[in-house]
C-alpha positions in Angstrom: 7.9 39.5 -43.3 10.1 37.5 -40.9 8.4 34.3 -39.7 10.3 33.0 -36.1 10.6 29.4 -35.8 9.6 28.1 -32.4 11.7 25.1 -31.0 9.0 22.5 -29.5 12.2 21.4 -27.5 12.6 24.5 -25.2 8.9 26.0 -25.8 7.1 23.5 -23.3 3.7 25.3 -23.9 4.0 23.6 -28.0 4.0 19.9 -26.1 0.3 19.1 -25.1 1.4 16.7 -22.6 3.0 19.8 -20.6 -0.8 21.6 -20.5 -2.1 18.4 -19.0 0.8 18.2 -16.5 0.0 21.4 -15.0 -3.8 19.5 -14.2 -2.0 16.7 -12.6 -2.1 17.5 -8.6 -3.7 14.4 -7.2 -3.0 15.9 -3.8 -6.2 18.2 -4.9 -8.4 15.6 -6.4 -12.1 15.2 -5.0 -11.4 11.3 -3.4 -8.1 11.6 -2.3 -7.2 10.0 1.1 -7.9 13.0 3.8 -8.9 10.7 7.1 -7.8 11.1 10.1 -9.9 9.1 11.9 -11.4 5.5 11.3 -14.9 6.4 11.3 -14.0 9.3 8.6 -12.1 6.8 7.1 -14.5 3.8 6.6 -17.3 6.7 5.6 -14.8 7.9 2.7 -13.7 4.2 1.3 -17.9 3.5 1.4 -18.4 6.7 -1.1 -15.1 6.1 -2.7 -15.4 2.4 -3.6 -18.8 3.2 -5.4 -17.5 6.0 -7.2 -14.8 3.8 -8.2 -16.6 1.0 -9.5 -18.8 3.4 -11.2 -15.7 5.2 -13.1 -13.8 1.6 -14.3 -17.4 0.6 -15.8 -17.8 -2.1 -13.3 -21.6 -1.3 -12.7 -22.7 -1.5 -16.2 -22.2 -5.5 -16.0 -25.1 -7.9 -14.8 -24.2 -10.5 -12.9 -24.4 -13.9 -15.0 -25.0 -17.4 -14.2 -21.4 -18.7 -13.5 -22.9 -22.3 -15.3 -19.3 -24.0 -14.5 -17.5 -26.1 -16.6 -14.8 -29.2 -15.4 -12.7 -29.4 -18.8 -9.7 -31.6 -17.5 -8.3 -33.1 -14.2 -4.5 -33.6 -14.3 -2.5 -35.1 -11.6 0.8 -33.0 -11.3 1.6 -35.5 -7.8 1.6 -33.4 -5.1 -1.4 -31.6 -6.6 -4.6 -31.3 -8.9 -4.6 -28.8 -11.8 -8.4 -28.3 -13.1 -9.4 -26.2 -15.9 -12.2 -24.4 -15.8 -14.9 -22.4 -18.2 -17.0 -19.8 -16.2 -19.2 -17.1 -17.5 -18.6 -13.8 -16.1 -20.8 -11.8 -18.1 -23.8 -12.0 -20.6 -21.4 -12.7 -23.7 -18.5 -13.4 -21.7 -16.2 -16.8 -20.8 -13.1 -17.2 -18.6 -10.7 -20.1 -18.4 -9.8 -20.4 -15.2 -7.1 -23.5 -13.4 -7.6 -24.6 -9.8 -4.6 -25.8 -8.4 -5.6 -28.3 -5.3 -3.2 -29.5 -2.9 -2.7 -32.8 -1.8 -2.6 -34.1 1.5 -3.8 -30.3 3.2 -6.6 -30.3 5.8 -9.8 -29.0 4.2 -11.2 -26.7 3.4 -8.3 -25.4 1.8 -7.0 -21.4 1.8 -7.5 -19.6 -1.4 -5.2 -17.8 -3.1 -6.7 -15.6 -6.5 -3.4 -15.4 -9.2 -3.1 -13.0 -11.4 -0.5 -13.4 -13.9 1.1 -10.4 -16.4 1.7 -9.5 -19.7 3.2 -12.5 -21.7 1.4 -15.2 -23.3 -1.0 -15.7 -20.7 -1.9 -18.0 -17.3 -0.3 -20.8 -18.7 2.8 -19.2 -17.9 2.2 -19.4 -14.2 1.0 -23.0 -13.8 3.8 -24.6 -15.6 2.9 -24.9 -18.6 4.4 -23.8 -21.9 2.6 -21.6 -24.6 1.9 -24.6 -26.7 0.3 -26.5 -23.1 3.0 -28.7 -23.0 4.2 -29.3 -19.6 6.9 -28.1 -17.8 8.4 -28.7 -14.1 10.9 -25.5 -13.5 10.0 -22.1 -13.4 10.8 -19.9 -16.0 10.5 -16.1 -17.2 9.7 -13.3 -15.2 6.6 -15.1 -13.6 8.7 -17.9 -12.2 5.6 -20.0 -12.0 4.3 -18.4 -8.9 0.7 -20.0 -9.0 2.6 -23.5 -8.7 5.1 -22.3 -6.2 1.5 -21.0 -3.8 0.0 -24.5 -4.0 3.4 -25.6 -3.1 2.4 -23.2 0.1 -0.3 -25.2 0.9 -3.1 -23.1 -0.8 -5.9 -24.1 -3.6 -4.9 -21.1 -6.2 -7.2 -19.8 -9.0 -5.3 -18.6 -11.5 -8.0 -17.1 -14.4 -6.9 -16.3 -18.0 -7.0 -12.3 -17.8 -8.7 -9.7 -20.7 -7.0 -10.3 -23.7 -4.0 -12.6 -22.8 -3.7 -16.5 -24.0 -7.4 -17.4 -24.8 -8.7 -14.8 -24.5 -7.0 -12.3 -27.4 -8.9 -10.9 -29.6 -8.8 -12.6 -33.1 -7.9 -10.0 -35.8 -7.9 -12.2 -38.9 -10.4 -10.3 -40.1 -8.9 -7.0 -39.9 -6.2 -8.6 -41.9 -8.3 -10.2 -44.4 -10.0 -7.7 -44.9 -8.0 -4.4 -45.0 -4.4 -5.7 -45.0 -3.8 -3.4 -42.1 -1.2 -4.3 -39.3 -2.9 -6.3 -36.1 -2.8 -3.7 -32.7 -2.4 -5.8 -29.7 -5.4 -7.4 -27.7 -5.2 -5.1 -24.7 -5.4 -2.0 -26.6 -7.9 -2.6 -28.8 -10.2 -4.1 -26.3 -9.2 -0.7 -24.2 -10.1 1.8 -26.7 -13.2 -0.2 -27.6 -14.3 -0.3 -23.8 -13.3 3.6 -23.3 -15.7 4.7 -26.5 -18.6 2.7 -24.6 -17.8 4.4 -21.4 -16.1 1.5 -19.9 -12.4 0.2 -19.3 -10.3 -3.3 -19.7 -9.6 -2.9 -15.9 -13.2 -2.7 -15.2 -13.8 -6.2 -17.4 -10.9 -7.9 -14.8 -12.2 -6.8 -11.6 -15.8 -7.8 -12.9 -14.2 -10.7 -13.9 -12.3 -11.7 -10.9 -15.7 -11.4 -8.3 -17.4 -13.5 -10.8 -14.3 -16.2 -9.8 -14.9 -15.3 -6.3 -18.5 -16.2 -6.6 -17.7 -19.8 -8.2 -15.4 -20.4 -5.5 -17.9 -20.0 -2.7 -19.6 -22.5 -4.1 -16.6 -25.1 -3.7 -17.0 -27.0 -0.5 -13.4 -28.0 0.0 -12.4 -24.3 0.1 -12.5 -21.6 2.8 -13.1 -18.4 1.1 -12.5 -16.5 4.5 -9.2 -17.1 4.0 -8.3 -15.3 0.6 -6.3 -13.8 -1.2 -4.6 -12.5 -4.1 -1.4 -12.5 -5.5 -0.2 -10.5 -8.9 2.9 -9.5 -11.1 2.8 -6.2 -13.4 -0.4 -6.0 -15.3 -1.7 -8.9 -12.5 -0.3 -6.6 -9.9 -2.6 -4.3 -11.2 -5.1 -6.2 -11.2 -4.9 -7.4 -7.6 -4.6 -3.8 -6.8 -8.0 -2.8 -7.9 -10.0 -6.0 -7.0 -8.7 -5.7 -3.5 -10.0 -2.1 -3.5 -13.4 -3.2 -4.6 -13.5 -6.6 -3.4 -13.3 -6.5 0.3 -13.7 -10.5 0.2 -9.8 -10.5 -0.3 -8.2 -10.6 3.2 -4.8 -10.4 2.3 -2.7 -9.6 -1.1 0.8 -9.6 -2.4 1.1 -6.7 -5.7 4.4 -7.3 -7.2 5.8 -4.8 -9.8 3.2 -2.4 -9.9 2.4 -0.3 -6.9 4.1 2.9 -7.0 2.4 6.3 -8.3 0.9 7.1 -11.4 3.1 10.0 -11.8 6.5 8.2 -12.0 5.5 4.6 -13.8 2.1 4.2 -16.0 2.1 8.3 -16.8 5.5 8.2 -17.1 6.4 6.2 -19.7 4.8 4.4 -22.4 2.7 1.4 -20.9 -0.1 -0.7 -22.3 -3.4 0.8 -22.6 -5.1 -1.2 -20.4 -3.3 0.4 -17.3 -5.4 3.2 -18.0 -9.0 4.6 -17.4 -11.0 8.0 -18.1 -11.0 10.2 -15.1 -9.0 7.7 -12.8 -7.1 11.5 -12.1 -10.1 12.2 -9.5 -9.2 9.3 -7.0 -5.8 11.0 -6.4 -2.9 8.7 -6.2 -2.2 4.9 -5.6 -1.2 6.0 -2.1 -4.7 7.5 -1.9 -6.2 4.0 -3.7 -5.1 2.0 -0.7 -6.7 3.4 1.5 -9.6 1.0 0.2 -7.3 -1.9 1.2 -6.5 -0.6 4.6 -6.0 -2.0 7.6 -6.4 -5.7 5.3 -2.4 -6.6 5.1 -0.8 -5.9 1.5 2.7 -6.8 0.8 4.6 -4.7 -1.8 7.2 -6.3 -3.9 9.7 -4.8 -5.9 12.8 -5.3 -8.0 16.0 -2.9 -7.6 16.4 -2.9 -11.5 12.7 -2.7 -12.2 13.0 0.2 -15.1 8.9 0.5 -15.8 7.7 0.7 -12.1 11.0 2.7 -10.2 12.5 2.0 -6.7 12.3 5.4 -5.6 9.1 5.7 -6.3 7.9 2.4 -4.5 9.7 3.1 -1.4 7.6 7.0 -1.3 4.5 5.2 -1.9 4.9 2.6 0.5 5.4 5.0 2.9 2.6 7.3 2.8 0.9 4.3 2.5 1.5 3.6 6.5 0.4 7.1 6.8 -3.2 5.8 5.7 -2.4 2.6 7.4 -2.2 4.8 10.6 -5.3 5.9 11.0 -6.5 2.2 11.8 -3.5 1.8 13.6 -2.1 -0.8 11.6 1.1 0.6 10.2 2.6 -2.7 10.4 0.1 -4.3 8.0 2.4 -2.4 5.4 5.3 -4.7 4.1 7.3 -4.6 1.3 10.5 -6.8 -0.3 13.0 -4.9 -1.6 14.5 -7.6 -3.9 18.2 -6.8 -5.8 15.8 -7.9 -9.4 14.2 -7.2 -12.4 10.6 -6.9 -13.0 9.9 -10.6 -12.3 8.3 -12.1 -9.0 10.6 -12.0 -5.7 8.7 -14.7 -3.3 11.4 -14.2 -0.7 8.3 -12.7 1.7 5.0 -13.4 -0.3 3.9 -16.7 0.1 5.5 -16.7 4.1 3.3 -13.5 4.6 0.0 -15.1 3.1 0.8 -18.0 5.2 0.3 -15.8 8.0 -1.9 -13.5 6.9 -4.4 -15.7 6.4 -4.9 -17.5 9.6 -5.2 -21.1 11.2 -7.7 -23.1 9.6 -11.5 -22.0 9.9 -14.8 -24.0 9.8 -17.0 -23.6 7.0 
């Protein structure tokens, strides 16, 4: 008997990833973007946002007692830096650092931060891994929360899911079973998916919670904020400004694209992913939450994990769903010759205006 030996390189049909592609066709998923007028609009981001929160987890948390907690007060000169401990759920704690500008009428414009992957928030307040200051920017983040104080805003910047403080300690994994330590954000992903949940879900959840300490602050004028993230913080500001319609204004830098051609396209942490996102269609569908609140797009020439081509198509038929509220224009991008780093060249101009003259509170 002859046995023929298939060739998993030409036989697509032996790759499972090529059955799953052939379900990919976000064009026919149940909450994509179909408006075409405002009030059809506004009814489908009302049932959409829901289902969304519902499919990230976000309506499994309760919602805690924030009990703040001042932990230091530095003087950087032209501003404050606090640090902060808030609880954002029943076992949960975020660091968080204000940065307060001196010498600004009050109450001050907010701006949430939201940094990336690295080694976590200290990395956009200027400070090093270790906490020991620094005064120039550095890496890929370029110290952007520093830089929007510098703007004239007060700027939370929280310690994300699994970054800095917040990784998960696997010295007992170690200890115990001599087995090699997986990375924060994936364990704390595949955990979250087998109790129905997602690491995204934990950051939006985490960031409202942030947004709820800072109404409290007298000196700030939450009617003015907004957000501000790079990569995995770009992400982050993404979602919460879907789901959080508090945020007036946001700035997602090296991130917004399509599914298709950057996080299913390549390998990517495991926190950019959640069960049975597929049904909301893509990103260019997503924003239709955001709309007609401004958004500006950044995005780096030689960013090789979230592709030119594919940010300038998505920005586009992103105006298409700005259209229907007539506010095309509330669309920007900067298309910087860069890496996957922050730009600033527009951002912190466009929140400037974007968020308005000074309101009474």
């Amino acid at each position: 008997m002859t046995t023929k030996i298939l060739d998993g390189r030409k036989n697509l049909q032996l790759q499972p990833a090529f059955g799953l592609w052939q379900q990919y066709q976000p064009e026919q998923a149940p909450y994509a973007y179909r408006a075409r007028s405002i009030l059809d609009a506004i009814e489908w981001q009302t049932t959409t946002r829901l289902a969304l929160a519902e499919t990230i987890g976000l309506q499994a948390v309760e919602q805690p007692a924030l009990q703040p907690q001042l932990l230091e007060s530095v003087d950087k000169g032209d501003y404050t830096r606090e640090k902060l401990l808030i609880q954002t759920g029943t076992d949960s704690v975020m660091p968080v650092y204000l940065l307060l500008p001196r010498n600004a009428p009050q109450p001050l414009p907010v701006v949430l931060a939201f940094h990336g992957h690295g080694y976590g928030v200290k990395d956009i307040v200027g400070l090093w891994e270790d906490g020991e200051e620094r005064d120039s920017p550095d890496g890929y983040h370029k110290d952007f929360a520093v830089e929007l104080c510098r703007a004239g805003f007060a700027v939370a910047a929280p310690e994300i899911a699994c970054f800095g403080e917040r990784r998960t300690d696997f010295s007992y994994i170690n200890a115990a079973f001599g087995q090699t330590e997986p990375t924060s954000c994936a364990h704390a992903a595949m955990l979250a998916f087998h109790l129905g949940r997602s690491v995204l879900g934990m950051r939006v959840q985490d960031g409202m919670c942030l947004v709820d300490y800072l109404e409290t602050r007298q000196e700030l004028d939450t009617q003015r904020l907004g957000a501000m993230g790079i990569s995995g913080g770009g992400m982050h500001t993404f979602f919460s400004t879907c789901l959080d319609k508090r945020i007036k204004a946001c700035v997602v830098s090296g991130y917004y694209s399509t599914f298709r051609d950057s996080v299913l396209a390549m390998s990517h942490c495991a926190c950019n992913f959640v069960p049975g996102l597929g049904q909301f269609g893509e990103m260019y569908d997503l924003i239709g939450m955001i709309a007609p609140r401004p958004v500006l797009v950044e995005s780096g020439s030689h960013d090789p994990i979230f592709p030119r081509k594919a940010v300038e198509f998505s920005v586009e038929r992103a105006r298409e769903v700005y259209d229907v509220f007539a506010a095309e224009d509330q669309v920007q991008a900067d298309f910087f010759d860069g890496r996957h780093e922050i730009s600033g060249r527009k951002a912190y101009r466009f929140l400037q205006e974007k968020l308005g003259p000074q309101s009474s509170k």
